[in-house]
C-alpha positions as CSV (number, residue, x, y, z in Angstrom):
1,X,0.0,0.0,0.0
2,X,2.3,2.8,-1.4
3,X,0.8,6.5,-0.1
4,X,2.4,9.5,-1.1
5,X,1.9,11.9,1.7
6,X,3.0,14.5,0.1
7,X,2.5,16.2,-3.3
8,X,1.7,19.1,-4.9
9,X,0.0,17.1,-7.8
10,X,-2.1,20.2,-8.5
11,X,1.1,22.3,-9.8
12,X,0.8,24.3,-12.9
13,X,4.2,21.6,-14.1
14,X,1.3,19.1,-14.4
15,X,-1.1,21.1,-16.1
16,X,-0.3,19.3,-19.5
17,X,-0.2,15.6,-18.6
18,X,-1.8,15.6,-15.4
19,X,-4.2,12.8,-16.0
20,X,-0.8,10.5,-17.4
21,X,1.2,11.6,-14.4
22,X,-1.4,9.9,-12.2
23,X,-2.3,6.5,-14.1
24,X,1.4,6.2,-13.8
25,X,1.2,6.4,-10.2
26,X,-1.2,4.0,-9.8
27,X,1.0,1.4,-12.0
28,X,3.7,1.9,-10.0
29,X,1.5,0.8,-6.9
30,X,0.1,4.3,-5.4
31,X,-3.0,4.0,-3.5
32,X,-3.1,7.0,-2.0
33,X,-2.1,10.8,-2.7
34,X,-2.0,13.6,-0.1
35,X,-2.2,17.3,-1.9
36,X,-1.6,20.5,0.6
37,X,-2.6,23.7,-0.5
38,X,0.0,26.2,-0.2
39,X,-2.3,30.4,0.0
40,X,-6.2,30.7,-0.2
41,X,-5.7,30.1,-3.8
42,X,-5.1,26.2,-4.3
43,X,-7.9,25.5,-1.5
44,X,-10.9,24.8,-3.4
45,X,-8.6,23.1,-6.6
46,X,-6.9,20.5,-3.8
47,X,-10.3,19.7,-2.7
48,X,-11.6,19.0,-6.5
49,X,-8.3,17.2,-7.4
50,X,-8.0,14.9,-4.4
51,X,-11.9,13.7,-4.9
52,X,-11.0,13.1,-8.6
53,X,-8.4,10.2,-6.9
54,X,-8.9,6.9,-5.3
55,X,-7.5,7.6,-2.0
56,X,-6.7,11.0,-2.4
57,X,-6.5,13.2,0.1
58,X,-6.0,16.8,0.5
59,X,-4.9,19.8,3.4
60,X,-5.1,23.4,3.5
61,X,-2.8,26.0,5.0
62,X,-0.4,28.5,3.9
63,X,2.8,28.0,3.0
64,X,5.7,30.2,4.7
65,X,6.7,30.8,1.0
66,X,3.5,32.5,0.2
67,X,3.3,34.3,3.5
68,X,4.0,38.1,1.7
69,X,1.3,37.4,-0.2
70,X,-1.3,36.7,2.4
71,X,-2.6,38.6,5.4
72,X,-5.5,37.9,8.2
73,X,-8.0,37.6,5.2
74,X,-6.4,34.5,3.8
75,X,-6.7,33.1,7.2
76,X,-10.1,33.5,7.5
77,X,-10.9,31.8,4.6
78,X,-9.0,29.2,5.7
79,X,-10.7,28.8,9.1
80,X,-14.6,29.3,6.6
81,X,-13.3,26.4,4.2
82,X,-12.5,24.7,7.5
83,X,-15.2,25.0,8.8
84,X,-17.7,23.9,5.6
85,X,-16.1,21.2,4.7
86,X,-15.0,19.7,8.4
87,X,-17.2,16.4,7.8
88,X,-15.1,15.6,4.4
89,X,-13.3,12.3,5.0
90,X,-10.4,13.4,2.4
91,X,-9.7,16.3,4.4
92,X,-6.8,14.8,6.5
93,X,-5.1,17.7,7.7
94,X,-4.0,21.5,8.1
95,X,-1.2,22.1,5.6
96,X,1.1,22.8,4.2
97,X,2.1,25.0,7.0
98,X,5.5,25.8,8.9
99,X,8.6,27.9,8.8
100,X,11.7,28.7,6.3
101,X,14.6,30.0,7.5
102,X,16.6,29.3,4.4
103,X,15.2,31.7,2.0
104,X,17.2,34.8,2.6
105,X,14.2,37.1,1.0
106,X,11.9,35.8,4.2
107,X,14.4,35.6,7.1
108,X,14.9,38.9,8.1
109,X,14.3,39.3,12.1
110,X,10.8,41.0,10.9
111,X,9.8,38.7,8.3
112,X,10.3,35.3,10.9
113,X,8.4,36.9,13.4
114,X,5.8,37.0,10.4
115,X,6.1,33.5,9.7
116,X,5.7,32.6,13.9
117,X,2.8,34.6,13.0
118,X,1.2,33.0,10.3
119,X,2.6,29.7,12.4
120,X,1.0,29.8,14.9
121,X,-2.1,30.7,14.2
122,X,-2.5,28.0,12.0
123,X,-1.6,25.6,15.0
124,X,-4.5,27.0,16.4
125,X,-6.8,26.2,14.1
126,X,-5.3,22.6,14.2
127,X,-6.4,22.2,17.8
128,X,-10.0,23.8,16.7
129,X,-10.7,21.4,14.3
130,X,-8.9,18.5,15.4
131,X,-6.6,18.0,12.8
132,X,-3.1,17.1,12.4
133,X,0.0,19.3,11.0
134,X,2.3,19.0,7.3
135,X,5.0,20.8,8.6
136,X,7.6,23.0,6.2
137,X,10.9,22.1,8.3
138,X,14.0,24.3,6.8
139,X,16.4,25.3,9.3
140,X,13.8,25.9,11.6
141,X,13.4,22.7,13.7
142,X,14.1,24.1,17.2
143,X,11.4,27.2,16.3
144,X,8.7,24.5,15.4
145,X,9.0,22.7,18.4
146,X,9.2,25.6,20.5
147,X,5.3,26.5,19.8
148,X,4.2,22.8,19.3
149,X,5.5,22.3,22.9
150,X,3.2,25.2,24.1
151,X,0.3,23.4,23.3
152,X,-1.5,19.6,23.8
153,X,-0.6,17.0,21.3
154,X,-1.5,18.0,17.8
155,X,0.9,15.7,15.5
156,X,1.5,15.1,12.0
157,X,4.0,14.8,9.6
158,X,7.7,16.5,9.8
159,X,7.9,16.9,5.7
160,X,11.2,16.5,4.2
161,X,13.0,16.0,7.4
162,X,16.3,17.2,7.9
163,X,17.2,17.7,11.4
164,X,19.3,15.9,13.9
165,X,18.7,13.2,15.9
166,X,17.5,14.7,19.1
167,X,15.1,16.8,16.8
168,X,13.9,13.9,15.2
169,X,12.9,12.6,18.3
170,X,11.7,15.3,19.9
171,X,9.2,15.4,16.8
172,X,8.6,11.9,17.5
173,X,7.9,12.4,21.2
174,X,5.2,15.0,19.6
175,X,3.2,12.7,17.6
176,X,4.7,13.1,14.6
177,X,6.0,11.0,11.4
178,X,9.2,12.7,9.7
179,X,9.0,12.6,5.7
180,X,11.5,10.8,3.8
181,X,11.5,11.1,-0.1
182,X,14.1,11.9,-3.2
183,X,16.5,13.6,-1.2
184,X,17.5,10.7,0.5
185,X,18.4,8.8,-2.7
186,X,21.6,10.9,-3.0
187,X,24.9,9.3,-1.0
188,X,26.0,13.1,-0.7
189,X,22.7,13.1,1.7
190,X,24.8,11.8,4.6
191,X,22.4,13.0,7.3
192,X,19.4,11.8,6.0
193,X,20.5,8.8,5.4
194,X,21.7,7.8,8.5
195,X,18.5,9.0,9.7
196,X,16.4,6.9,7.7
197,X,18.6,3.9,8.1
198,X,18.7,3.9,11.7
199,X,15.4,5.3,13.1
200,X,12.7,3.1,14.7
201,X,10.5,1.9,11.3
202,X,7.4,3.6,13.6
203,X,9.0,6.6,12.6
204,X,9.0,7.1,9.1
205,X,6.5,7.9,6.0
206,X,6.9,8.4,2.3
207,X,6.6,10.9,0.3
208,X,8.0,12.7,-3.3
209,X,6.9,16.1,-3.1
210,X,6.6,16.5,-6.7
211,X,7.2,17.8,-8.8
212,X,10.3,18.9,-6.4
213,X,13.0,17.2,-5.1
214,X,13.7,14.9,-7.6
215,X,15.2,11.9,-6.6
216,X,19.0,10.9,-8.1
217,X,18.2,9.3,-10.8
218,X,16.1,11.9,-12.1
219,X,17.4,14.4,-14.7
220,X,20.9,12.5,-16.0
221,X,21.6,13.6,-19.0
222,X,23.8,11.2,-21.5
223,X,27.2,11.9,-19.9
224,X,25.6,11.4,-15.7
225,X,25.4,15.2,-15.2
226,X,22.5,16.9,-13.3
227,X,19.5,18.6,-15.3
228,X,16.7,20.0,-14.1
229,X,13.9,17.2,-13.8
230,X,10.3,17.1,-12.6
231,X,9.4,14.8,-10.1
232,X,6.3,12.0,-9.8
233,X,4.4,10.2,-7.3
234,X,4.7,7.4,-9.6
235,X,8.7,7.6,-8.1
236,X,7.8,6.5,-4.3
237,X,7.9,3.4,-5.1
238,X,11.4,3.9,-6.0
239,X,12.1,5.6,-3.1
240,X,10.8,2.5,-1.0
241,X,13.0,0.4,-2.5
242,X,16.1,2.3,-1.9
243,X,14.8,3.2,1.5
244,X,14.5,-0.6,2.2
245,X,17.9,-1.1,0.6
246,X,19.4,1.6,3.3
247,X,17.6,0.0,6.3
248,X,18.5,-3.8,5.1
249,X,14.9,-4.8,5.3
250,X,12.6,-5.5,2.8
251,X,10.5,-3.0,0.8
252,X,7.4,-4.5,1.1
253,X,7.7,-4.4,5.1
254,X,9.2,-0.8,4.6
255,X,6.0,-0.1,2.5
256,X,3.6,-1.7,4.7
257,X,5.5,-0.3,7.9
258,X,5.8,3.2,6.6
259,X,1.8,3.1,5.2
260,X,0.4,2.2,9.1
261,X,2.7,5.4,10.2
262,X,0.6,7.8,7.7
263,X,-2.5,6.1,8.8
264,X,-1.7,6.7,12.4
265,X,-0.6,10.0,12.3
266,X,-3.2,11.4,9.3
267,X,-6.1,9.0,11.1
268,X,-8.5,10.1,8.0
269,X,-6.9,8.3,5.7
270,X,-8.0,5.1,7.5
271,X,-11.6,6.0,6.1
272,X,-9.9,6.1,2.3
273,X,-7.6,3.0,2.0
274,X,-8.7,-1.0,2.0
275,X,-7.7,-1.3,5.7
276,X,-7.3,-5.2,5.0
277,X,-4.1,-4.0,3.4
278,X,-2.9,-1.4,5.8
């Protein structure tokens, strides 16, 4: 039971074969898709796509990439669409929400306090509706934690996870999954590796985040050099296999291992997926 738990399959890089992009994914084994919004703008067209799917799924939030675009407003919509459609079983989650401390252009003393901001307030709306977290982790593990500690147990997934060990577990100790996709597939990826390899299997999910991060064999051109490459959901399975290879198991245990951790920690999906196989 491959999910994806995270992928923007509603980008405008899959405007032209959108339809081919998913029957590939569900050759390569995908059952299950999750699609988080990113501003007030995807909301309604995550919704549509993920009930288009078998097993999709969907969140909403606001990105801390589109946070100069929104304002209080785009919150409010957020807590409305929320609120309407609380009783939809592919609604799984508040995301994709979170903090980037990479970006130069939004990490500026002011501009983080914007993103706490936006943060936080989204975390509150998690506890209103009962929902669970996608977290955007980017140099801002210790910041996230800070303000999930302030608060009972919300969970969720820690997307892309880069952090150390003691941040991983301290997610862990929060309820959370961490998400492992392409960037693990390169050996120059030394930390995420280890982390994937040595982990408890309770801790991990899968996910592509296409069409970004690409995984490494991706984008090779004739002589083995790097080009730019869109990334799939069709590609988890992939990224199964080498996870399986790195943690000397099997991948159908790693598949079926990391499957019960999205169910546990996005309980919604239950309600989408043949349990019988979960």
């Amino acid at each position: 039971m491959l999910i994806d738990t995270h992928c923007h399959l509603d980008a405008a890089e899959f405007d032209a074969d959108r339809i081919q992009v998913i029957r590939r994914a569900q050759q390569a084994g995908v059952r299950s898709i999750v699609i988080p919004a990113v501003c007030r703008s995807n909301f309604q067209t995550v919704r549509d796509l993920a009930a288009s799917l078998p097993g999709g799924a969907y969140a909403l939030g606001i990105h801390p990439l589109y946070m100069l675009q929104a304002d209080e407003a785009d919150l409010t919509v957020l807590e409305n669409c929320l609120q309407a459609w609380r009783d939809d079983p592919r609604l799984v989650a508040i995301g994709e929400i979170g903090l980037d401390f990479f970006v130069p252009e939004i990490s500026t003393p002011a501009l983080r306090a914007r993103q706490e901001w936006f943060y936080t307030r989204q975390l509150d709306l998690a506890q209103r509706f009962d929902l669970p977290v996608l977290l955007h982790v980017r140099k801002s593990q210790d910041m996230l934690l800070k303000h999930l500690r302030r608060r009972p147990p919300i969970g969720g997934i820690a997307h892309a996870f880069n952090g150390s060990f003691q941040q991983a577990e301290q997610f862990l100790e929060l309820g959370f999954a961490l998400g492992i996709g392409g960037a693990m597939t390169f050996d120059r990826a030394l930390q995420i590796r280890r982390l994937a390899a040595q982990l408890p299997a309770t801790a991990l999910v899968l996910e592509t985040d296409a069409p970004d991060i690409p995984p490494a064999w991706l984008g090779r051109d004739a002589d083995g050099r790097r080009q730019p490459a869109r990334n799939e959901p069709a590609e988890v399975a992939r990224i199964a296999q080498e996870l399986a290879a790195l943690r000397s198991e099997s991948q159908d245990d790693v598949i079926a291992q990391c499957a019960r951790n999205a169910v546990r920690v996005l309980p919604r999906l239950n309600g989408l997926l043949p349990t019988d196989r979960v």
